[in-house]
PAVEXKE-117299 format. One record per residue (C-alpha): residue number from 1; residue in three letters; x, z, y. Coordinates in Angstrom, 1 decimal, padded with zeros to 4 digits. Layout:
(NUM, 'ALA', (X, Z, Y))
...
! end
This chain:
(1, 'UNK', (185.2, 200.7, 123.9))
(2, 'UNK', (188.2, 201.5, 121.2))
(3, 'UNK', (188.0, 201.8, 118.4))
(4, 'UNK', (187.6, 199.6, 115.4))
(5, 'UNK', (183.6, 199.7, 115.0))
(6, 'UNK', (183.0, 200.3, 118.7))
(7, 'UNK', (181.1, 200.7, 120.7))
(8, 'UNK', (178.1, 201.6, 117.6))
(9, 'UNK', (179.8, 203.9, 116.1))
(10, 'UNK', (180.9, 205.5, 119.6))
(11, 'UNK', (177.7, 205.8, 121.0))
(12, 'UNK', (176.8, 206.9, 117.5))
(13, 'UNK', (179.4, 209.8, 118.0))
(14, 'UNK', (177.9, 211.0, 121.6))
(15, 'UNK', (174.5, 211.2, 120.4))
(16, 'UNK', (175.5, 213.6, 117.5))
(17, 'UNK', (177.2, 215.5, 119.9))
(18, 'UNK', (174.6, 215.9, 122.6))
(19, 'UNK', (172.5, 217.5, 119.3))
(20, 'UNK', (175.5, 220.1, 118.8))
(21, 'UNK', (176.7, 220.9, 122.3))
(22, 'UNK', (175.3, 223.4, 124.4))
(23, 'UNK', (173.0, 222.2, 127.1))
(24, 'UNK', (175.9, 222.5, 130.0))
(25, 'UNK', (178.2, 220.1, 128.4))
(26, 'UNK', (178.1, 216.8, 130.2))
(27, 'UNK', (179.9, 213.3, 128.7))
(28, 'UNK', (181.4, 210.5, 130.9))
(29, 'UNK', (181.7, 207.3, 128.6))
(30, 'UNK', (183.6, 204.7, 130.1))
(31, 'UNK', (182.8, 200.8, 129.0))
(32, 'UNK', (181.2, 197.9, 129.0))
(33, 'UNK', (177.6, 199.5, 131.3))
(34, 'UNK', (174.8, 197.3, 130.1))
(35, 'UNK', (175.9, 197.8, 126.5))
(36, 'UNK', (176.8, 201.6, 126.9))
(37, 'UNK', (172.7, 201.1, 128.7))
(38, 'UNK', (170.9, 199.6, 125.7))
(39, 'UNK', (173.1, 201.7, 123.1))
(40, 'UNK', (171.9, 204.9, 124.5))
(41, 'UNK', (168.4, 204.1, 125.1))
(42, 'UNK', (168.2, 202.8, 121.3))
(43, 'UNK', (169.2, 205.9, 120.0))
(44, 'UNK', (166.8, 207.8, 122.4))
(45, 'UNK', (169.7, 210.0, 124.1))
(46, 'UNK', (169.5, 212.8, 126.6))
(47, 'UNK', (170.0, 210.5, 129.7))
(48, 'UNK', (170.6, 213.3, 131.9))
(49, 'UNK', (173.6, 214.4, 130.3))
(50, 'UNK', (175.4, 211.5, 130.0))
(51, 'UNK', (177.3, 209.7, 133.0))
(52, 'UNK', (178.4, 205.9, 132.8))
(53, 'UNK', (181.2, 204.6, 134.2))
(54, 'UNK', (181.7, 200.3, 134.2))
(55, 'UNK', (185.1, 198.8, 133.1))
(56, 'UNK', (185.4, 195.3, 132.4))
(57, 'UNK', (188.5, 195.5, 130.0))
(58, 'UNK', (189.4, 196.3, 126.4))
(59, 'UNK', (192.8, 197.5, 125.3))
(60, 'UNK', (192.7, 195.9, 121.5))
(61, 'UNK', (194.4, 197.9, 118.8))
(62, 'UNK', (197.0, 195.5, 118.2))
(63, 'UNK', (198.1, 195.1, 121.8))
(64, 'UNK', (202.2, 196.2, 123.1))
(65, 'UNK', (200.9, 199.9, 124.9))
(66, 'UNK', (203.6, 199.8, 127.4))
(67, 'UNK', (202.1, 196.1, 128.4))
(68, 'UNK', (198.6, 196.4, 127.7))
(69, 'UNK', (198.2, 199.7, 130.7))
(70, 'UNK', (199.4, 198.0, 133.6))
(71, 'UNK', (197.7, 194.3, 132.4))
(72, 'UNK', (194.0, 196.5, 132.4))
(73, 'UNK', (194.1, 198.3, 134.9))
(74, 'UNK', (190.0, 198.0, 134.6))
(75, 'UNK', (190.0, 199.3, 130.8))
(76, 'UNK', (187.9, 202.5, 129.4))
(77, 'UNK', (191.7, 204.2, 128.6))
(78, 'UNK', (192.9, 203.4, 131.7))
(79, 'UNK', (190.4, 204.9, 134.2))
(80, 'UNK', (189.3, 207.3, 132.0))
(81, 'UNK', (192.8, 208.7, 132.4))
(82, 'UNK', (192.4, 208.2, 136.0))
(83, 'UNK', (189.1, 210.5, 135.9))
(84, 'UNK', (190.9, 213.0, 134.2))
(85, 'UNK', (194.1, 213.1, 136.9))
(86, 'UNK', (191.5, 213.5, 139.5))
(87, 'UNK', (189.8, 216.4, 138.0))
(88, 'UNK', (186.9, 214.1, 137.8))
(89, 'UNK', (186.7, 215.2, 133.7))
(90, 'UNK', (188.1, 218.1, 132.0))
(91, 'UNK', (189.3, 216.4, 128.9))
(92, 'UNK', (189.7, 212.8, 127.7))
(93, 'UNK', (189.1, 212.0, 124.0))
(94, 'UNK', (189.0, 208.3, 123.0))
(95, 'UNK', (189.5, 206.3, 119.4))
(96, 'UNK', (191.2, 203.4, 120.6))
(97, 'UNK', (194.8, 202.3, 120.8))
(98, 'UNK', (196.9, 205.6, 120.3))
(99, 'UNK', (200.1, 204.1, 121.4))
(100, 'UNK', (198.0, 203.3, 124.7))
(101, 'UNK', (196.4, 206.7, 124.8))
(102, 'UNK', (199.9, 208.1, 124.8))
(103, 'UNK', (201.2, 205.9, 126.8))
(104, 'UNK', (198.5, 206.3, 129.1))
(105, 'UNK', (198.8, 210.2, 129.4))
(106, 'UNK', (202.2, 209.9, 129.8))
(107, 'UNK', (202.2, 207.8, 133.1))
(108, 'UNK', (198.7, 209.3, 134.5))
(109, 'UNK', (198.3, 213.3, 133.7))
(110, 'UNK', (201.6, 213.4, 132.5))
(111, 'UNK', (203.9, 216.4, 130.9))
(112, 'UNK', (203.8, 219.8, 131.9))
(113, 'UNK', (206.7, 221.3, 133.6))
(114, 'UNK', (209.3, 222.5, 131.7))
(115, 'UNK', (207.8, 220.2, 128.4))
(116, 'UNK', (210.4, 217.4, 127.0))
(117, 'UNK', (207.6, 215.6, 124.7))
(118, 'UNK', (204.3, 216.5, 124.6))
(119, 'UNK', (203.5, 216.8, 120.8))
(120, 'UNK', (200.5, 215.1, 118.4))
(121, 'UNK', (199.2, 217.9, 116.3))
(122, 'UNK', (197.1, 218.2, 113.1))
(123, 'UNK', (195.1, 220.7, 111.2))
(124, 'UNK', (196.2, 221.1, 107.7))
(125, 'UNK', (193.6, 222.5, 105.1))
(126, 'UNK', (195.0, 225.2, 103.2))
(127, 'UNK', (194.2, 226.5, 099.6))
(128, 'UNK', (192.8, 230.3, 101.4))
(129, 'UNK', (190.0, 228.4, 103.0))
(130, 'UNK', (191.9, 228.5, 106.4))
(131, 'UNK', (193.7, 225.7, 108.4))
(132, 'UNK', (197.0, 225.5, 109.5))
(133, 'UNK', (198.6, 223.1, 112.4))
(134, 'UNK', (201.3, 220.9, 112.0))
(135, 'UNK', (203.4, 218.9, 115.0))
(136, 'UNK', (204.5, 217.0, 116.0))
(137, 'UNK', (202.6, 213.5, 113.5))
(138, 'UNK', (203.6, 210.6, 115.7))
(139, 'UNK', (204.7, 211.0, 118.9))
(140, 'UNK', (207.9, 211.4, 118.5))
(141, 'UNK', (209.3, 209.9, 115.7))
(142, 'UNK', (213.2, 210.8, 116.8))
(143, 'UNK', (213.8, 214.3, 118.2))
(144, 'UNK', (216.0, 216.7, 119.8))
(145, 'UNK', (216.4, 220.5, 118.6))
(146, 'UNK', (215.2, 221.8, 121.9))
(147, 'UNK', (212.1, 219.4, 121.0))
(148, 'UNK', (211.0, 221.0, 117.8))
(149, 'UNK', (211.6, 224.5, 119.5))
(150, 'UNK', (208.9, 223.3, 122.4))
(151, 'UNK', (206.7, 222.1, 119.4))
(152, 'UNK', (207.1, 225.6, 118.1))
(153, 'UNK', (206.1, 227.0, 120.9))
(154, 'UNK', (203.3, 224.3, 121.6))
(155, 'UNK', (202.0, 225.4, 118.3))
(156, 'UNK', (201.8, 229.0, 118.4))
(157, 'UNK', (199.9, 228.6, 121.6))
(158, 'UNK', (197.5, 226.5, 120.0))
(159, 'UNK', (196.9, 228.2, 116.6))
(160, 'UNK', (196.5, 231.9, 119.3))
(161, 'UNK', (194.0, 230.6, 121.4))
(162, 'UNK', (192.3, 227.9, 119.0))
(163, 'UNK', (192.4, 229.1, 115.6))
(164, 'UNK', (192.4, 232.8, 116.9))
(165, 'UNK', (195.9, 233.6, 114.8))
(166, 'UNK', (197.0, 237.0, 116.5))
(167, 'UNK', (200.7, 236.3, 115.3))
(168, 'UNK', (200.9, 232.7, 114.0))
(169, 'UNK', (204.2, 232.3, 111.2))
(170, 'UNK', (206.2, 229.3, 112.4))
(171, 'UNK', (208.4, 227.3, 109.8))
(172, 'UNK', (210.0, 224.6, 110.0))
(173, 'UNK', (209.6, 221.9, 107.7))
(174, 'UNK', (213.1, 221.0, 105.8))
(175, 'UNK', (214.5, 220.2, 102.5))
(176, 'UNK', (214.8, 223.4, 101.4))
(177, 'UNK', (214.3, 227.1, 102.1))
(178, 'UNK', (217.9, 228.3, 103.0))
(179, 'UNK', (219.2, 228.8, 106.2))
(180, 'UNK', (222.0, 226.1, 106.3))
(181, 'UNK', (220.0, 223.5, 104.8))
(182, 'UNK', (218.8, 219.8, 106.0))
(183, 'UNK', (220.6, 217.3, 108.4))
(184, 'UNK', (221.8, 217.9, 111.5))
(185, 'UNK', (218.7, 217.8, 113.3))
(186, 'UNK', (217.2, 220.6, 110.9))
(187, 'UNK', (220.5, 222.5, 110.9))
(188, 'UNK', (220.1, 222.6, 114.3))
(189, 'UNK', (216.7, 223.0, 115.2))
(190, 'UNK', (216.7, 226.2, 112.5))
(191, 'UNK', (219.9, 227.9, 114.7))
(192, 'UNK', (217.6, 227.6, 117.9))
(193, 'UNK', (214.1, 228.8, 116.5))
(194, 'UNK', (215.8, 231.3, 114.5))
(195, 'UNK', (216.7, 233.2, 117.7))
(196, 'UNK', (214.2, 232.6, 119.8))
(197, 'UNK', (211.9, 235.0, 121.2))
(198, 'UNK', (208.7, 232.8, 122.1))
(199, 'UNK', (207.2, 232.5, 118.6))
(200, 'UNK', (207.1, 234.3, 114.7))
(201, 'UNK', (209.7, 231.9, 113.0))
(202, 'UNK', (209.4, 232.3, 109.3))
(203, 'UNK', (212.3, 229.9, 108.4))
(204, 'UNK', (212.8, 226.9, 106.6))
(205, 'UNK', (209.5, 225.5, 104.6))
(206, 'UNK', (209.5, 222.5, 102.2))
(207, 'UNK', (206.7, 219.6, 101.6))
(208, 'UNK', (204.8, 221.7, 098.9))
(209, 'UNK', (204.7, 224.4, 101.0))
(210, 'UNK', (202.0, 222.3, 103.4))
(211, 'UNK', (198.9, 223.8, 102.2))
(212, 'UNK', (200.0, 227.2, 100.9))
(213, 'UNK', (200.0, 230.2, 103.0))
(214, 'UNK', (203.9, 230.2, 104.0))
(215, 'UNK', (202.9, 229.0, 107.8))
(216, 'UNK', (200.5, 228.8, 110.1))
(217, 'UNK', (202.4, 226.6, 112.2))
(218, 'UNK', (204.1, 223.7, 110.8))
(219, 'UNK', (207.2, 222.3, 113.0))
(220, 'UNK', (208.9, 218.7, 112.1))
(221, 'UNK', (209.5, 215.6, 114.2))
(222, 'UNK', (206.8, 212.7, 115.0))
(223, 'UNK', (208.3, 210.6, 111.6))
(224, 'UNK', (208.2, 213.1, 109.3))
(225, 'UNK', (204.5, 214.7, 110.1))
(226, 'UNK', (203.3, 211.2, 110.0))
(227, 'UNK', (204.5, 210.5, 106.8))
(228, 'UNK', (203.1, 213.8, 105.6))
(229, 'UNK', (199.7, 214.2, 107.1))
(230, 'UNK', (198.7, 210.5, 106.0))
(231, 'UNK', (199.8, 211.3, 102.8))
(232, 'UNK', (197.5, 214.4, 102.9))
(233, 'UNK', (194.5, 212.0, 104.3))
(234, 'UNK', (195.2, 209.8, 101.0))
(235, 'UNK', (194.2, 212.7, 098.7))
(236, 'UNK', (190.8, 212.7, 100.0))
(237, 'UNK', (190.8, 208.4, 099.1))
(238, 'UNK', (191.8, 209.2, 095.7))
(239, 'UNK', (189.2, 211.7, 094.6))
(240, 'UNK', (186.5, 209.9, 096.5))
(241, 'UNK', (187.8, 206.7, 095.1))
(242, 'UNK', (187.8, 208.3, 090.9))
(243, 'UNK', (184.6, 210.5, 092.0))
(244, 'UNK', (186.2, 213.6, 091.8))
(245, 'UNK', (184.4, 216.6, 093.0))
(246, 'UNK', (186.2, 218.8, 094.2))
(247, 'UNK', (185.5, 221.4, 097.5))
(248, 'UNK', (189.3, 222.0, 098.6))
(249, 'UNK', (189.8, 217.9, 098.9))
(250, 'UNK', (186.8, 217.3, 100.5))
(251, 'UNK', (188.1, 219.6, 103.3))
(252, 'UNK', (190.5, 216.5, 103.6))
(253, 'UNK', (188.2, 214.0, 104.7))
(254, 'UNK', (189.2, 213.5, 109.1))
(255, 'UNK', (186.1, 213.0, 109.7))
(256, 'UNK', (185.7, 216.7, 110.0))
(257, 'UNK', (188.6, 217.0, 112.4))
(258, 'UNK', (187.4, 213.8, 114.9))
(259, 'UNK', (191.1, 213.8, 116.4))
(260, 'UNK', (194.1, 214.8, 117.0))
(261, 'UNK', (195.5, 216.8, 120.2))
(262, 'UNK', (198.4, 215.5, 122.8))
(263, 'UNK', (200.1, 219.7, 123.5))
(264, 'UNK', (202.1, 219.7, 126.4))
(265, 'UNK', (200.2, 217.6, 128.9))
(266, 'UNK', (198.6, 218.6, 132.3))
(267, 'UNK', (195.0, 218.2, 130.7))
(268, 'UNK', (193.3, 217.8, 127.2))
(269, 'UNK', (193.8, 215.1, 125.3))
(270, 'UNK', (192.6, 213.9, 121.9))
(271, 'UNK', (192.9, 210.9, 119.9))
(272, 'UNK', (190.8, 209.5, 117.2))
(273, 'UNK', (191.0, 207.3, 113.9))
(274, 'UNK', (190.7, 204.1, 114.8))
(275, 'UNK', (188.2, 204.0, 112.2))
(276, 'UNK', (186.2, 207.2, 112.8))
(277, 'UNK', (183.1, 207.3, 112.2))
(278, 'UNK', (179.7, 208.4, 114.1))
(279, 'UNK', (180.6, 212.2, 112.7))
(280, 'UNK', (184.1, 211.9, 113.6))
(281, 'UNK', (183.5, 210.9, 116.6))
(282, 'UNK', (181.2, 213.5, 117.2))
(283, 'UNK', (183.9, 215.9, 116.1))
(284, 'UNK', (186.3, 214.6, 117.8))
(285, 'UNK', (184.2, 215.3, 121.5))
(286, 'UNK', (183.5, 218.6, 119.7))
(287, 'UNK', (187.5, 219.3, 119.6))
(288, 'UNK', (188.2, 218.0, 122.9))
(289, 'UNK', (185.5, 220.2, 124.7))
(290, 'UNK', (186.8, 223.0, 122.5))
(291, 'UNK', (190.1, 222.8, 123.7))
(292, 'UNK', (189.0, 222.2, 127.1))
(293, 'UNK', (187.0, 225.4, 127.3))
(294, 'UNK', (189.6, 228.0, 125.8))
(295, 'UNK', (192.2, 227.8, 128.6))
(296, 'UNK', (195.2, 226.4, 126.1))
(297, 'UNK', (196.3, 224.5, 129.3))
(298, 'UNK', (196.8, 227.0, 131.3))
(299, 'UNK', (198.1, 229.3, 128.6))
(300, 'UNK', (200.8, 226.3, 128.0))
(301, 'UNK', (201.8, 226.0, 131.7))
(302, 'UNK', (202.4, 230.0, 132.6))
(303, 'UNK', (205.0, 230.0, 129.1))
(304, 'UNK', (206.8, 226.5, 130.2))
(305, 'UNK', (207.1, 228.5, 133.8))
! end
C-alpha cells in the first residue's frame, strides 16, 4: 500500500513479475484485501501464486518513521516485517516510506551480529557495460571509521555473490587519490581499510571516478552516496528531458534497478522509489528474490562471526 501511485502501480509490479519469475516463486502482498482482490482479478493474475494478507493501515510518505511504526501496528510495513521475523517470507521488498522501512527492520529483523549499521546500497552503471555497488546512500548519513570498513566488507560480499566479482576492488570515496587526504573521517576510515584483510582495498577514489573502472565497490557514508547517486539518477532526467539518445544514460533510468538493498540485516530487504513504476516495481521483487535466493545472508553472518 506505499508508495506514491499505489496500490495500481504495485499490483501493476506483481503481475509483471509473475510473467518473469519462475513458476516456484510465490508473493505475499500485504494491504488493503478487497482492493489487493479486484486489482488482481482485473489484471487476470496467476491467483495461485499470490497470497494476501489484510491490514487496515497506511504509513503515508510524509509521516515521523519512529512514530508512525508503533501508531500502525496494522500497516503493510509493519506486519510485513513481522512475516519476515517469523520466517513466514524470505524477503521483504516494499516502495513506501523508507525512513519507516528502515526503521522498521531495524526494531523487527534487526542487525546481524557483529554489524554496527546495516548499509543502503546502489548499483552504479559503469562506462565497460558492467555495474558497480556503492554504500552506504542514506542510511547513515554520519559515520564511524569502523562503519565504512563494515560497508566495505558488506560490499564485497555483495558484489561476490551478486554480481559474481571473484575479487571485487574496494575504494573509498574521498577528495583525492593520496593516502593522507580528506577529513578526519576519510583519514581515518583509509588507515583501517588500508590494513585490513577482509576485502581488495584499492585506495582513495574521487567523484569522477564513479562510473569508471577504478572500483567495484564504492565505500562512503549515508550523506555523501545520497548526494551522489541522486545526482547520477538526474543524468537520466536531463537526456530524457533534451531527448538525448544515448545507450550508457539510459542504463540510468531506476526503473531497471526496482530498489535498493538494506546489507547487514538478519533477512533481505529492499526498498523502492516512492515513485516506481509497474517495471520498477517488478524489478524491484525481481532483486529482492534474487538476493534472497543466493545465500548473501548467510554469507554476511559466518564473516561478522
Amino acid at each position: 500500500m506505499g508508495g506514491d501511485f499505489a496500490p495500481e502501480t504495485t499490483l501493476d509490479g506483481v503481475v509483471r513479475a509473475l510473467k518473469s519469475l519462475p513458476a516456484d516463486v510465490q508473493l505475499t502482498l500485504f494491504g488493503d484485501q478487497p482492493t489487493l482482490e479486484a486489482g488482481l482479478a482485473k489484471a487476470g493474475a496467476d491467483g495461485s501464486r499470490v497470497t494476501l494478507v489484510h491490514t487496515t493501515q497506511v504509513i503515508a510518505m510524509g509521516e515521523h518513521p519512529t512514530k508512525a511504526i508503533p501508531h500502525n501496528p496494522d500497516s503493510s510495513i509493519v506486519v510485513g516485517f513481522s512475516y519476515l521475523r517469523a520466517g513466514k517470507i524470505d524477503a521483504f521488498a516494499g516502495a513506501g516510506n523508507t525512513g519507516a522501512m528502515l526503521v522498521g527492520a531495524m526494531y523487527t529483523v534487526k542487525a546481524i551480529p557483529g554489524v554496527i549499521r546495516p548499509a543502503i546500497a546502489s548499483l552504479v552503471p559503469k562506462e565497460n557495460g558492467t555495474h558497480g555497488l556503492i554504500l552506504d546512500v542514506g542510511a547513515n548519513a554520519d559515520c564511524r571509521p569502523d562503519s565504512l570498513l563494515q560497508f566495505g566488507i558488506l560490499g564485497n560480499l555483495y558484489a561476490r555473490q551478486i554480481l559474481k566479482i571473484e575479487n571485487p576492488r574496494v575504494g573509498l570515496m574521498n577528495i583525492g587519490e593520496e593516502d593522507e587526504k580528506g577529513n578526519l573521517l576519510a583519514q581515518a576510515a583509509f588507515k583501517m581499510m588500508k590494513d585490513n584483510e577482509f576485502f581488495n582495498f584499492t585506495g582513495n577514489i574521487e567523484g569522477r571516478d564513479l562510473f569508471n573502472d577504478k572500483a567495484d565497490v564504492i565505500v562512503c557514508d549515508g550523506f555523501t552516496g545520497n548526494v551522489l547517486i541522486k545526482m547520477a539518477e538526474s543524468f537520466h532526467e536531463l537526456v530524457t528531458h533534451r531527448q538525448v539518445a544515448d545507450p550508457f544514460f539510459d542504463r540510468f533510468n531506476y526503473e531497471n534497478y526496482g530498489g535498493s538493498p538494506i546489507l547487514g540485516l538478519n533477512a533481505p530487504v529492499v526498498i523502492g522509489h516512492g515513485i516506481s513504476s509497474g517495471l520498477a516495481i517488478q524489478n524491484m521483487i525481481r532483486h529482492a528474490v534474487e538476493i534472497a535466493g543466493s545465500g548473501l545472508t548467510d554469507k554476511i553472518r559466518e564473516a561478522f562471526n
